[in-house]
N, C-alpha and C positions, 0 to 999 in steps of 0.2 A: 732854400726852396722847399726840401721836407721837412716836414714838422716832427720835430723828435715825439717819439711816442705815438705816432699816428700810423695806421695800416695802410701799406699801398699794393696794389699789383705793378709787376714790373714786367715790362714784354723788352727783352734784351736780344740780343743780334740772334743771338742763338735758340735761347728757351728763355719760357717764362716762369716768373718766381712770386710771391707774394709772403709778406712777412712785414713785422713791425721795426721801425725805424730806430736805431739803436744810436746811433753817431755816423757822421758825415763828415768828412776830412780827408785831405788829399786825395780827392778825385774816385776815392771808396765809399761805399755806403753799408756799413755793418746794419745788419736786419737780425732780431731775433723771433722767437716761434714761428721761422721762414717753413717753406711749402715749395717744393718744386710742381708746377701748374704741367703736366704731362701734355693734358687731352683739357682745353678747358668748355668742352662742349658748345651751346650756345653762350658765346661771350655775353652780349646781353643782358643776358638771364642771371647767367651765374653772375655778373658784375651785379646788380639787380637784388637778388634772391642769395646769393654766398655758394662758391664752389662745391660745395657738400651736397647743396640742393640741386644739382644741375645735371641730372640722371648717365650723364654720358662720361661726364668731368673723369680724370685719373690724376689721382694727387699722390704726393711718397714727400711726408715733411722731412725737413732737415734742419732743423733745430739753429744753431746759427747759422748767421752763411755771409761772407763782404761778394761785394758787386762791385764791378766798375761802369763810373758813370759814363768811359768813354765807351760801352756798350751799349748803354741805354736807349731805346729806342724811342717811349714811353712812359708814364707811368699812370695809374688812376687809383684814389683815394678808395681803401675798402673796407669799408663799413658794416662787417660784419666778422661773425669772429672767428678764428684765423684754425683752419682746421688742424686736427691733432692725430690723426687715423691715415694710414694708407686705405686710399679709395680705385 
């Protein structure tokens, strides 16, 4: 369902994460130049415009990170590139 190599945001039970899609297997989803999305301000926008731009957004990346998909809530394709900065 994800495309290796493609950026997604992921809204999971708990928090949201965004990062690039690394390998998919056994119900994990390895992401790397991942992003813990804190505060994602106007979703919208940020989805729209990239978290960076989204004045209110609080990001703290974390570099790799696996997810489980039985968390998943969501996820939305992101097309923009994948922030590198605590915001």
């Amino acid at each position: 369902m994800f495309e290796i190599g493609k950026s997604y945001f992921f809204r999971l039970a708990t928090y949201h994460v965004v990062g690039r899609v690394e390998e998919v297997r056994d119900g994990l989803i390895r992401l790397s130049s991942a992003s813990w999305i804190a505060d994602s301000g106007r979703l919208s926008r940020a989805l729209k415009n990239g978290f960076e731009s989204e004045p209110s957004s609080e990001i703290e990346p974390t570099g790799d990170h696996i997810i489980s998909a039985a968390a998943l809530i969501d996820a939305v394709p992101y097309n923009h590139d994948l922030p590198k900065e605590v915001k």
